[in-house]
TIDRENMI-238207 format. One record per residue (C-alpha): y, x, z; residue in three letters. Coordinates in steps of 0.05 Angstrom, whole numbers, padded with zeros to 5 digits, always signed. Example, Ala and Ser with C-alpha at 12.3 -4.5 7.8 and 13.67 -1.06 7.14 Angstrom:
-00090+00246+00156ALA -00021+00273+00143SER 
END
This chain:
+01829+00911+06033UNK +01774+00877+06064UNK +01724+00912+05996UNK +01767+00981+05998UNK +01741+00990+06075UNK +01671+00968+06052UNK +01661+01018+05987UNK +01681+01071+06037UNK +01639+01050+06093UNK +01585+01042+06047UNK +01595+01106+06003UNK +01581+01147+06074UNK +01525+01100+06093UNK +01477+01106+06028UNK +01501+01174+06002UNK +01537+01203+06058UNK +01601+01221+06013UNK +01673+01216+06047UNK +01713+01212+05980UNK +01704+01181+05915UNK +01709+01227+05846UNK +01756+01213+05792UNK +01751+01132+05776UNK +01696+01119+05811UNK +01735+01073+05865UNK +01770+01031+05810UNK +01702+01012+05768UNK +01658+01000+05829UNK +01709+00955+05852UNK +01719+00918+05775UNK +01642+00909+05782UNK +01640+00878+05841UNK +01695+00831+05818UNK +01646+00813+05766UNK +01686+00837+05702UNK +01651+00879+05654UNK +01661+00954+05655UNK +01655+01008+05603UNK +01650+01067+05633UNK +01648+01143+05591UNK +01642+01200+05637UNK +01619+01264+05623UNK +01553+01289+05653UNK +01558+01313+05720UNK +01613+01263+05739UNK +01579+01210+05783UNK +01566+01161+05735UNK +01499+01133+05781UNK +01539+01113+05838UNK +01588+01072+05796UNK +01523+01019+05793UNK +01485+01038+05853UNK +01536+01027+05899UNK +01557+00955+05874UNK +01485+00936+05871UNK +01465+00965+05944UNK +01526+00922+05955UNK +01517+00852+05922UNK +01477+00796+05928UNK +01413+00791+05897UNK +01383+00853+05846UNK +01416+00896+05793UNK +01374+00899+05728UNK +01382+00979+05710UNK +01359+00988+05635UNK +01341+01064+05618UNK +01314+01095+05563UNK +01264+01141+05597UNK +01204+01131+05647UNK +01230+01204+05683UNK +01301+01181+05689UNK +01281+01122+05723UNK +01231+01165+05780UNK +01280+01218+05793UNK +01336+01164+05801UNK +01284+01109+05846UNK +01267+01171+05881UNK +01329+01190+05908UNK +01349+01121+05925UNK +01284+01102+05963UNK +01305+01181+06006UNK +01381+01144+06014UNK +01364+01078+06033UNK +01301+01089+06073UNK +01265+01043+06045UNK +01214+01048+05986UNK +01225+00965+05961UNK +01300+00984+05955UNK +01290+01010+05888UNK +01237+00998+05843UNK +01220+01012+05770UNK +01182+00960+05717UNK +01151+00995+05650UNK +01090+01025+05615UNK +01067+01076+05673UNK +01049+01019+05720UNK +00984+00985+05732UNK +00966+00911+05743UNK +00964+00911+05817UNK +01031+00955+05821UNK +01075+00916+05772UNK +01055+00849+05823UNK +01082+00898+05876UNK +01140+00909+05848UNK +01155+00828+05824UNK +01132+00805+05897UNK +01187+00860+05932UNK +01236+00836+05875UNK +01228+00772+05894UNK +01233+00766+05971UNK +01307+00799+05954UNK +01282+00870+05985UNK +01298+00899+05916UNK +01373+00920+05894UNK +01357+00954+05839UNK +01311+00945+05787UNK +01308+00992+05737UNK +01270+00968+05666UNK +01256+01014+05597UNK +01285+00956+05543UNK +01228+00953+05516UNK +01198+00921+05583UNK +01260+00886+05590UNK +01246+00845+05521UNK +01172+00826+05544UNK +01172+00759+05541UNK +01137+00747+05622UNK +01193+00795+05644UNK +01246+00752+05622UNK +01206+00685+05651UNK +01207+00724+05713UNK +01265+00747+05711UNK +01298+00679+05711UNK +01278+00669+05772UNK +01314+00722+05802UNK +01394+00730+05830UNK +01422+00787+05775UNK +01482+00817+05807UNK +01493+00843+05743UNK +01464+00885+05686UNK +01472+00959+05681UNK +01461+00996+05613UNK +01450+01064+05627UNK +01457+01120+05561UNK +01495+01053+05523UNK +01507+01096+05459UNK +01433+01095+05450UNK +01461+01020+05417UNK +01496+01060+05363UNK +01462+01078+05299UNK +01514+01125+05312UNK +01497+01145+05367UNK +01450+01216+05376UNK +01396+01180+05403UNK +01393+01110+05375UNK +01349+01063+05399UNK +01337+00998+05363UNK +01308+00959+05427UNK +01375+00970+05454UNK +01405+00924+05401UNK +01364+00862+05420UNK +01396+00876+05506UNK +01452+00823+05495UNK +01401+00766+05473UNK +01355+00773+05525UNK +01413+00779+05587UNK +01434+00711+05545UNK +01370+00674+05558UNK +01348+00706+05629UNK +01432+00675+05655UNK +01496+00656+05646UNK +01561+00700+05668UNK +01516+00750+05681UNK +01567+00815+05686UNK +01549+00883+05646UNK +01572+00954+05665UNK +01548+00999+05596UNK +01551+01067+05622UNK +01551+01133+05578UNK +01566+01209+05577UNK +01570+01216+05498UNK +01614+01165+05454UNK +01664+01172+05392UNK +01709+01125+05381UNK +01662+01092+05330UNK +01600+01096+05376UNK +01650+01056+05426UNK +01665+01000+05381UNK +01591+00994+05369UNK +01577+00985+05438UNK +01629+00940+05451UNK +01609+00893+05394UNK +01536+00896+05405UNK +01535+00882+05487UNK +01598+00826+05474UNK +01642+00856+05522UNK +01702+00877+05478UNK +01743+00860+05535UNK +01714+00894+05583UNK +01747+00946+05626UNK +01750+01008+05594UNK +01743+01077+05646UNK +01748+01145+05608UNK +01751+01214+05637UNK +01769+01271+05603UNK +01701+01298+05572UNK +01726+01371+05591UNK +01687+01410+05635UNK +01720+01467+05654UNK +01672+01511+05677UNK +01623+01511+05622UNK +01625+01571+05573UNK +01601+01555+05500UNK +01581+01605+05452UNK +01552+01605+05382UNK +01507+01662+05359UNK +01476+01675+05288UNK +01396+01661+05291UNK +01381+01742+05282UNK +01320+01767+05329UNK +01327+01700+05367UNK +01277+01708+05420UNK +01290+01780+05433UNK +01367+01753+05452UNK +01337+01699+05488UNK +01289+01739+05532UNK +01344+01786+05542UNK +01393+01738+05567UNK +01342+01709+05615UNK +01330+01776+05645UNK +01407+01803+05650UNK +01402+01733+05693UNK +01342+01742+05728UNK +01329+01677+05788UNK +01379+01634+05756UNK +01355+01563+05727UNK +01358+01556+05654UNK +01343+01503+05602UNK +01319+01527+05531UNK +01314+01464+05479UNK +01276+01473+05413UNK +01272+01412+05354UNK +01198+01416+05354UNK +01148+01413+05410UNK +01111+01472+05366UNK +01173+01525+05376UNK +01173+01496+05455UNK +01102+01517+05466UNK +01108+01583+05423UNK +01173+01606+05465UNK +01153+01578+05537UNK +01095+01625+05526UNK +01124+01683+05503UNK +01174+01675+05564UNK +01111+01680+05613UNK +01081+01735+05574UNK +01149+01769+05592UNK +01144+01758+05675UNK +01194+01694+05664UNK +01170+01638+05703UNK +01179+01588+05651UNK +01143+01521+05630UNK +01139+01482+05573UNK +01163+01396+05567UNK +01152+01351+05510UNK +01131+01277+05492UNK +01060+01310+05466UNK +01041+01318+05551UNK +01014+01276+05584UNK +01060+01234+05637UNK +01038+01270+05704UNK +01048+01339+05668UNK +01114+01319+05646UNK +01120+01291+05725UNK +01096+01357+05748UNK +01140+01405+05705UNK +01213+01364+05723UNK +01191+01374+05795UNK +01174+01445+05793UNK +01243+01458+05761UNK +01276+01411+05808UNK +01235+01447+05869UNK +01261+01523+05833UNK +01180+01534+05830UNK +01197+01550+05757UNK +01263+01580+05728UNK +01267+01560+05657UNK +01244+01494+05623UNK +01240+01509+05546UNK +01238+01429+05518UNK +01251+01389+05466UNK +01313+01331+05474UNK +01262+01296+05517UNK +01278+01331+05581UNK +01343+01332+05626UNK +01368+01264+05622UNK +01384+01234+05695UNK +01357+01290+05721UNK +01396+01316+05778UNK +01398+01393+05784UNK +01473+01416+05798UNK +01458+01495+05796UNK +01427+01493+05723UNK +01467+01560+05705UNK +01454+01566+05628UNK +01424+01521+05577UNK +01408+01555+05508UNK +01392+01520+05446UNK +01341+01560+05406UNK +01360+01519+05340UNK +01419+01474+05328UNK +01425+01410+05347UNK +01425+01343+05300UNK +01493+01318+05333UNK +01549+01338+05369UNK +01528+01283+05429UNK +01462+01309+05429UNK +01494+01377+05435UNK +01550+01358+05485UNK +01501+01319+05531UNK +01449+01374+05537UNK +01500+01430+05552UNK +01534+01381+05602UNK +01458+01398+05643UNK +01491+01461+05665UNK +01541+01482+05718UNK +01546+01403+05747UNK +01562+01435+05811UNK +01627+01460+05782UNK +01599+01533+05785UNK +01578+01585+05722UNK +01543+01547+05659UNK +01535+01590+05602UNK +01522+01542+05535UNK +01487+01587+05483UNK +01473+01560+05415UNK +01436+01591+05351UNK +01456+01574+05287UNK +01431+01590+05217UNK +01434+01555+05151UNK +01358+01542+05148UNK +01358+01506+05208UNK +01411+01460+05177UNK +01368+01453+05113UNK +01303+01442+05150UNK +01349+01384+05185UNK +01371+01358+05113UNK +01305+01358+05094UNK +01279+01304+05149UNK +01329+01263+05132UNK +01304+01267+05062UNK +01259+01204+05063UNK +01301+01156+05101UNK +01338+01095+05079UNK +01405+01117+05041UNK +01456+01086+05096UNK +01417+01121+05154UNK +01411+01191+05114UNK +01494+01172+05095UNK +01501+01174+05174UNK +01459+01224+05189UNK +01489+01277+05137UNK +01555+01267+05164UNK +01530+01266+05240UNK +01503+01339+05213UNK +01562+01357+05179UNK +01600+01355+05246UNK +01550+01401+05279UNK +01559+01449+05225UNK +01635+01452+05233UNK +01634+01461+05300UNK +01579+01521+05290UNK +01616+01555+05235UNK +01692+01550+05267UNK +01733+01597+05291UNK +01772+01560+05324UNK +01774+01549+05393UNK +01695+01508+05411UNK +01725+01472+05467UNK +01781+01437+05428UNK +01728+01419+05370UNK +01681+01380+05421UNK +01737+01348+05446UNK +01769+01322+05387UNK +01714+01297+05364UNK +01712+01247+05419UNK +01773+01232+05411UNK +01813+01277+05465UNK +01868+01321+05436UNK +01866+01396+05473UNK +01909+01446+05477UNK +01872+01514+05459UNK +01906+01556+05509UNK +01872+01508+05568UNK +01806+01537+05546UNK +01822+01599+05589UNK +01777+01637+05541UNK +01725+01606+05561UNK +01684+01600+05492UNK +01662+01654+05449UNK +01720+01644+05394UNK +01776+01640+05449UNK +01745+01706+05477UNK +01757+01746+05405UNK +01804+01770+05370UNK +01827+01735+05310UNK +01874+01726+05250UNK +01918+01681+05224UNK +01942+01652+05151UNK +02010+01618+05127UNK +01981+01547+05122UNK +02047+01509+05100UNK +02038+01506+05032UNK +01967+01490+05021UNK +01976+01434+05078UNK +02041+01404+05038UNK +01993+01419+04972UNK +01929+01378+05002UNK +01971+01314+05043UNK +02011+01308+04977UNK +01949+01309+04944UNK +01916+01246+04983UNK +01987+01215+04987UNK +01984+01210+04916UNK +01919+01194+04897UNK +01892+01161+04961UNK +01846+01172+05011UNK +01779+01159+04977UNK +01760+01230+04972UNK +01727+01275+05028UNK +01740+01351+05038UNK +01682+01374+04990UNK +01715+01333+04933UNK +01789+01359+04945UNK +01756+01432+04963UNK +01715+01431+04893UNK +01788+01412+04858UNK +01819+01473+04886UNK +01768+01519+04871UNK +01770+01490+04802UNK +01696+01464+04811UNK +01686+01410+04749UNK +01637+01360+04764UNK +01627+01286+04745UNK +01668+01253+04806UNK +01727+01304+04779UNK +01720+01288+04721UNK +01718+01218+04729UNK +01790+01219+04769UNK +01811+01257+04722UNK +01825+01308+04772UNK +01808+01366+04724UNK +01882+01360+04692UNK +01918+01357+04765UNK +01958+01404+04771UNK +01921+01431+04831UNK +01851+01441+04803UNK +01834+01512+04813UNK +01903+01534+04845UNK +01855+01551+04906UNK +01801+01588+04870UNK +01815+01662+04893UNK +01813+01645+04959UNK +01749+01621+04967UNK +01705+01562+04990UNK +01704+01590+05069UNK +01779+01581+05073UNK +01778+01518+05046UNK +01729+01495+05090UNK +01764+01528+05150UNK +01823+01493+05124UNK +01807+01422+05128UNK +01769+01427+05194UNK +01830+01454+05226UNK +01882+01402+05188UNK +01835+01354+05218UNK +01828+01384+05285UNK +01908+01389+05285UNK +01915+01315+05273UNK +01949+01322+05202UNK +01889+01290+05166UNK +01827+01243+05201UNK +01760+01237+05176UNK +01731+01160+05173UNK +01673+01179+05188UNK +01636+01109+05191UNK +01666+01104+05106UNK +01633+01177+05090UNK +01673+01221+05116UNK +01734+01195+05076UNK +01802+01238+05095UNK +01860+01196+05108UNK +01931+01218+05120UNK +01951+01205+05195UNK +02031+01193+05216UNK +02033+01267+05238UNK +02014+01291+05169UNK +02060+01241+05137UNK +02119+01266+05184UNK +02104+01338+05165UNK +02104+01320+05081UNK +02174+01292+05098UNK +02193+01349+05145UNK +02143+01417+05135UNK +02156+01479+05175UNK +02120+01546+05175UNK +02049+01541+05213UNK +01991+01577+05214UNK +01919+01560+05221UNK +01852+01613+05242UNK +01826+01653+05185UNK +01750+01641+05198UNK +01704+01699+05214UNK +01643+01685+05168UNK +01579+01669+05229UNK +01523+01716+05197UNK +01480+01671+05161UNK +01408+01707+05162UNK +01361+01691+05112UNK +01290+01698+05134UNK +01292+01760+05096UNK +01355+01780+05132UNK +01324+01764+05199UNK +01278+01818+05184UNK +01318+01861+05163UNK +01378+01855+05211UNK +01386+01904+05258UNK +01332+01882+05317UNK +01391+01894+05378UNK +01432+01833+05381UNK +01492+01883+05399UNK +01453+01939+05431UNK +01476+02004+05388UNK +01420+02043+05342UNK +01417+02111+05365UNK +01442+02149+05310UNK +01421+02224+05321UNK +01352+02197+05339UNK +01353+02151+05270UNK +01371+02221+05228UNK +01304+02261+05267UNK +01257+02193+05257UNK +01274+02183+05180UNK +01268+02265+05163UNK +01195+02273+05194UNK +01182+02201+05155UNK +01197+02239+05091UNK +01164+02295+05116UNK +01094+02253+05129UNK +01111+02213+05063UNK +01119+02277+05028UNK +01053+02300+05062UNK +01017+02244+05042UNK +01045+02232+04976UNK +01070+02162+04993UNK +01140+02126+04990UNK +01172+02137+05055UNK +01173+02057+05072UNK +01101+02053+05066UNK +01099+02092+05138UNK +01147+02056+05175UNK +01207+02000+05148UNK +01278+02023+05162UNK +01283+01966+05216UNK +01228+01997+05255UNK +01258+02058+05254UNK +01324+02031+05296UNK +01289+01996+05335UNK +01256+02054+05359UNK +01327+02080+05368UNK +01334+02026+05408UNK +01281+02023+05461UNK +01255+02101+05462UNK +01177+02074+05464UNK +01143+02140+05489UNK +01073+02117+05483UNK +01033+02086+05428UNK +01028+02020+05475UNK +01094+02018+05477UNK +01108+02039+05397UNK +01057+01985+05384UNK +01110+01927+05409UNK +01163+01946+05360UNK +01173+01903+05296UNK +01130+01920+05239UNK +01084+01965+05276UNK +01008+01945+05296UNK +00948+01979+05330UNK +00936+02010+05253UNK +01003+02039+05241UNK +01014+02068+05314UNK +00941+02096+05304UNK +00956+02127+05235UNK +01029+02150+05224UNK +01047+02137+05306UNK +01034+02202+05351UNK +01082+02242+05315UNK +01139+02194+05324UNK +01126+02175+05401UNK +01119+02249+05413UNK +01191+02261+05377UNK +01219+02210+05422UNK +01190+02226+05480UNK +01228+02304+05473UNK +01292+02278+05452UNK +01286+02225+05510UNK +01272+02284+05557UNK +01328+02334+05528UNK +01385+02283+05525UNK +01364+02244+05591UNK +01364+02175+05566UNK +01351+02119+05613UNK +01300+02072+05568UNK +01314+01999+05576UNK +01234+01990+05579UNK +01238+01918+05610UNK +01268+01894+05534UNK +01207+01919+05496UNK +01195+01845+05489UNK +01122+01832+05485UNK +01093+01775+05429UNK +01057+01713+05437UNK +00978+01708+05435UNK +00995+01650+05391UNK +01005+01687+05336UNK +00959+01736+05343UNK +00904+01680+05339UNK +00940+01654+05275UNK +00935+01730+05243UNK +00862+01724+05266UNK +00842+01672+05227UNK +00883+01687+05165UNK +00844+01756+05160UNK +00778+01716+05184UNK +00797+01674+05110UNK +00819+01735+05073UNK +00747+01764+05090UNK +00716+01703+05060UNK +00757+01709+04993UNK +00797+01643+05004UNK +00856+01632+04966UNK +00921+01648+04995UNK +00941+01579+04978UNK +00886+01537+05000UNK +00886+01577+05071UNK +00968+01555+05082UNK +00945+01488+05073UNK +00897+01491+05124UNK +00945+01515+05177UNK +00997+01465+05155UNK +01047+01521+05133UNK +01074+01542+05059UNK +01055+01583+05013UNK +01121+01627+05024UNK +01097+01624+05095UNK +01027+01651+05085UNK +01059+01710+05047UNK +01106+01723+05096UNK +01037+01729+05150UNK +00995+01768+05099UNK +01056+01816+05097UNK +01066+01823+05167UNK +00994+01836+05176UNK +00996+01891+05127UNK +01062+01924+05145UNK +01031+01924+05218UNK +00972+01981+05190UNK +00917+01924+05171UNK +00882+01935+05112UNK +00870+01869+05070UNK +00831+01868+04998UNK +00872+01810+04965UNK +00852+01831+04900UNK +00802+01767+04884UNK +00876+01726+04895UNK +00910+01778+04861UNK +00869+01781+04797UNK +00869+01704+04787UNK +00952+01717+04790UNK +00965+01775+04746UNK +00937+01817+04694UNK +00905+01883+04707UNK +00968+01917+04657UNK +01017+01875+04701UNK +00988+01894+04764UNK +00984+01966+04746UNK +01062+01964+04721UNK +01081+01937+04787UNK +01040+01978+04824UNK +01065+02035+04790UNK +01135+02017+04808UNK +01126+02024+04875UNK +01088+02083+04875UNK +01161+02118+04855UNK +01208+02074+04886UNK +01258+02096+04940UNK +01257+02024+04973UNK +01208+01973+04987UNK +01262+01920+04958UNK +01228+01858+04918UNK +01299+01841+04884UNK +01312+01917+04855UNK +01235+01913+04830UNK +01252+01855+04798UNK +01317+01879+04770UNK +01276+01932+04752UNK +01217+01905+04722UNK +01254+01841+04695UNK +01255+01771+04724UNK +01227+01735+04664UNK +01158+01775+04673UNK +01149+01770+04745UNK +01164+01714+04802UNK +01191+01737+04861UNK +01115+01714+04891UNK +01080+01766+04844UNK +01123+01826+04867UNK +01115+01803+04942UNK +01035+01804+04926UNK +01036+01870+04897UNK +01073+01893+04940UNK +01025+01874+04992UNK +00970+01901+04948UNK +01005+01964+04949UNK +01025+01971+05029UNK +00950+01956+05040UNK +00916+02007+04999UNK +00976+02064+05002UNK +01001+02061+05079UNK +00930+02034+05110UNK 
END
């Protein structure tokens, strides 16, 4: 009784709470009856106080290990504000100088320090564990443990070596691993690793309620994002991006917009990083747009939505950075992008590394796309995938696939057809393997099972590979079949799915709603609203006095403006050439050519029907690229190859194109013929060139279908075709 009234006492002293939350009683009070404690709680659920506490309470210091130098401030920080006292808590790593780190050891060692908090790679320094022998540990705390796990979203390989070093700084020394984001397997590996397999185990429900999670093709992705930010103008945001590039690109193009934004990487320097947290933490900034680096241990309850511009590498990566919103139990909107070349820019990273970690890594992936590509309910996927079964109809509709209508198929007799299937010839096959046997796929590991002669193979064909990938998720995600992930993904019949071959009944599973997968042709050609509607009397006015000016000027009608320019303009009514000038496709040149005619069209039919233009969504571009365009023209002018010039911006050659193009289209004139002429012959430039002159759409696949693939590359069409925008529309 005698520690109960003391963890209350003490829980009002230092953080001036009356109550604990969820387990937080029972593991502070294992810890300070020196057992080791395993504790997985989701973000947001007080997982800090479960060491703090003990350590503010014990005898001697607490040796904090954290992976980040930011974590480690916000959290000293806060304790120094609590305990009134700055030698209270105190940090040891890289950002300290000579005179501060003996500081920090002479505070330490007058017993004025309770918690020490230590990056492992300080911890592993061979004068910090001589000094730290001379210390009282009141035990060890390992703060984001699954960063042990290869596993794990955010391995760490110093975090491996933490059990040999607490060995030779003490004896009996007691461990509390501590994380937000762990699978079953990622458990096990911390377990093993740390030698505390019999520690107490504390696991709350990784649900959080409040959060709503949404996945969104990647069409017009920063038009959607800047849109979202201002339908929820003043609230605080987090944007993450995989590369610090896309951070800087999108943080500006968020100022250029009136959105006080900022960006955070690894690439600035330590005070700027400093600088930025605190602004967001102080609301003198709205949105952080980051890379992975930012958020963790940082303690802002009212983050309101956090938006992932591309998809994440792991469903803990993913869980743990939409877990930054809503902490205070309020509104947290999780917004993801997904498209397929994100996944095979991902794939290709992975390319180069050692077979086991790219093994890992591709099914890590494969989880993320799942989850992305589902239509089942989100919250129930990130659930069961840490091992917590859900029912759907707790969700509330509070994802994007609960909130939909769907439909449903008769899933008894494929299910009976697939569990009898791995009954029979044993679970050493994944879902791509059985899948490729329904659809009647023949390949050398079906061959080799002889599972082109099962009575099975192709039985599934008509149905087609998106079913039978819907399929399997959800006979995984209803228990029937598990995935060993740590043996490649290998499906294995569980007791459920062998109590439904011996006993089946009618079920049904989700028919999935195929998530737009926009090619980066698509993405230019998709309609530019992300669910605003084209206008369509306005679209039948623009596209007859294109024809009439194409007519007029002799010229295909696409060579004036692209059909995706046209509903655009149907979209935002620009009334000016300023404003025509911010709509996709059209530059200074086109507006100044072809533009008057259109804005003054608009303008009339804006005036005569009294629309109210949404002028605030005209979303304006970054100077980034402008200074990119710059220097491509700049090369162009000096006759360098196409090639040579993507090389020395560190981009492809399908990339350079895809520039030179958008320059053109824009109303830029560009003499690419000393490229050209090195490419093509002056008969197969004139038979291309030809072709468009005629041609009802600007299409490179009907030229080619046209003109026949086995003369031309894709590559030459898109030059000419370039050739021809330039000297025909500018």
């Amino acid at each position: 009784m005698q520690i109960e009234k003391s963890l209350f006492d003490n829980l009002q002293i230092f953080f001036g709470f009356d109550t604990f939350k969820g387990e937080q009683e029972a593991i502070i009070t294992n810890l300070l009856q020196k057992q080791d404690t395993f504790v997985i709680m989701p973000t947001g659920g007080g997982k800090s106080i479960c060491y703090q506490l003990p350590a503010l309470m014990s005898e001697g210091t607490a040796i904090v290990i954290s992976p980040l130098i930011a974590l480690m401030k916000n959290q000293v920080d806060q304790l120094r504000a609590f305990g009134g006292s700055d030698s209270i808590a105190h940090f040891l790593n890289s950002s300290l100088n000579k005179s501060e780190v003996a500081k920090v050891k002479k505070d330490v060692l007058n017993g004025d320090t309770k918690l020490l908090y230590v990056a492992p790679e300080s911890l592993a320094k061979t004068e910090n564990i001589e000094f730290l022998k001379y210390i009282t540990v009141s035990f060890v705390a390992v703060d984001e443990a699954h960063c042990i796990s290869e596993w794990g979203h955010d391995f760490r390989p110093e975090y491996r070596r933490i059990r040999q070093v607490i060995n030779s700084i003490g004896e009996n020394i007691p461990i509390i691993a501590l994380t937000a984001t762990a699978t079953p397997k990622v458990q096990s590996d911390i377990r093993k690793n740390l030698q505390m397999v019999d520690a107490t185990l504390f696991k709350s429900s990784f649900n959080r309620p409040n959060l709503y999670y949404e996945v969104r093709p990647k069409i017009n992705v920063v038009k959607e994002i800047v849109r979202f930010i201002k339908n929820n103008s003043g609230k605080s945001g987090i944007i993450y991006c995989l590369s610090r590039k896309k951070v800087e690109e999108i943080a500006e193009i968020l100022k250029i917009n009136g959105i006080k934004a900022l960006p955070y990487h690894a690439g600035l320097d330590a005070r700027k990083r400093a600088e930025t947290q605190d602004m967001f933490l102080m609301e003198g900034v709205d949105v952080i747009v980051a890379t992975i680096a930012f958020g963790m241990g940082i303690d802002k309850p009212d983050v309101r939505y956090v938006i992932h511009h591309d998809i994440p590498k792991s469903m803990e990566g993913y869980y743990q950075e939409t877990g930054r919103a809503g902490r205070d139990g309020g509104e947290g909107r999780c917004i993801a992008f997904y498209s397929e070349k994100d996944i095979e820019k991902l794939t290709k990273f992975m390319k180069d590394k050692p077979v086991s970690e790219r093994e890992i890594g591709t099914q890590i992936l494969k989880e993320v796309i799942d989850y992305s590509e589902s239509a089942v309910c989100r919250r129930k996927q990130i659930l069961h995938y840490f091992g917590e079964n859900f029912d759907a109809t707790g969700c509330n509709c509070m994802c994007d696939n609960c909130n939909s209508e769907f439909s449903n198929f008769d899933a008894e007799e494929p299910l009976v057809n697939v569990l009898q299937f791995i009954k029979d010839e044993g679970d050493k096959f994944d879902d791509h393997h059985i899948i490729n046997v329904m659809m009647g796929q023949n390949n050398q590991p079906i061959s080799s099972y002889k599972h082109d002669t099962h009575p099975l193979f192709g039985i599934g064909k008509e149905k087609g590979i998106d079913y039978w990938k819907s399929f399997f998720r959800q006979a995984v995600l209803e228990n029937f079949l598990s995935k060993d992930i740590d043996n490649y993904g290998l499906l294995q019949l569980t007791q459920k799915g062998e109590a439904y071959l011996s006993n089946p009944y009618a079920i049904k599973f989700i028919l999935n709603r195929p998530m737009d997968k926009a090619s980066e042709e698509g993405e230019t050609q998709a309609n530019t609203t992300g669910g605003s509607a084209v206008d369509g009397t306005l679209l039948k006015l623009l596209d007859n006095l294109r024809k009439k000016i194409a007519k007029q000027k002799s010229l295909p009608p696409f060579v004036i403006f692209q059909d995706p320019s046209l509903e655009e303009m149907c979209i935002h009514y620009p009334v000016t050439l300023d404003e025509l000038k911010q709509i996709h496709g059209v530059g200074s040149g086109k507006a100044m050519k072809f533009g008057s005619q259109f804005v003054s069209l608009i303008k009339d039919y804006v005036e005569e029907n009294e629309i109210e233009r949404p002028v605030d969504l005209i979303i304006k571009g970054t100077a980034n690229k402008s200074a990119l365009k710059v220097s491509i023209i700049q090369n162009i002018d000096r006759k360098i190859g196409l090639d040579d010039i993507a090389s020395s911006k560190g981009i492809t050659y399908e990339e350079i194109l895809k520039e030179v193009e958008s320059i053109v289209y824009s109303g830029t004139k560009l003499n690419i013929n000393y490229f050209i002429d090195e490419m093509l012959d002056e008969d197969r430039q004139d038979e291309v060139f030809d072709y468009f002159k005629e041609a009802d759409s600007d299409s490179i696949d009907e030229a080619l279908k046209e003109l026949g693939s086995d003369d031309y590359t894709f590559e030459d069409i898109q030059l000419m075709r370039i050739k021809f925008m330039s000297e025909m529309g500018n």
